[in-house]
Residue, then its C-alpha position, 0 to 999 in steps of 0.5 A: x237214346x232209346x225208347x220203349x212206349x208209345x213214339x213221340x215227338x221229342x226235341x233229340x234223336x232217339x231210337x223207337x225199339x216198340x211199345x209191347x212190354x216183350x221188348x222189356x223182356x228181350x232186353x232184360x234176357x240179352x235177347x234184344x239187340x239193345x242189349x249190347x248198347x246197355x252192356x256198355x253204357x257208362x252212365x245208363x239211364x232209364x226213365x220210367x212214364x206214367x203210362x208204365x204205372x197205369x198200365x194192367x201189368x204194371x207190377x211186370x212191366x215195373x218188375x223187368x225194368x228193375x231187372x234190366x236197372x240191376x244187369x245193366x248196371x243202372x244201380x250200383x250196390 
């Protein structure tokens, strides 16, 4: 598991990769390590929070993760 966004207190493990949008970016692009894990994921998943909604650059934030949702595999045409 592994999230993006402000660190909370949840009831599993989960690994907390920052809250800056550029991580968005990196593994959109391949860059970030995270990548790899997404590339061979079964059955990805990503959830999407409010926070991501209301933020100034949604439109961007919500643009990256369709992009990471389409290379990763996540929707399946």
């Amino acid at each position: 598991m592994l999230s993006i966004g402000t660190p909370a207190d949840l009831t599993y493990e989960y690994t907390h990769l920052g809250n800056s949008a550029s991580v968005l970016a990196d593994i959109a692009s391949g860059k970030h390590a995270a990548s790899e894990d997404l590339k061979h994921a079964k059955l990805p998943l990503m959830i999407v929070g409010r926070d991501a909604l209301t933020r100034n650059d949604s439109h961007s934030v919500l643009t990256t993760a369709r992009t990471i949702a389409t290379t990763y595999k996540f929707i399946n045409p």
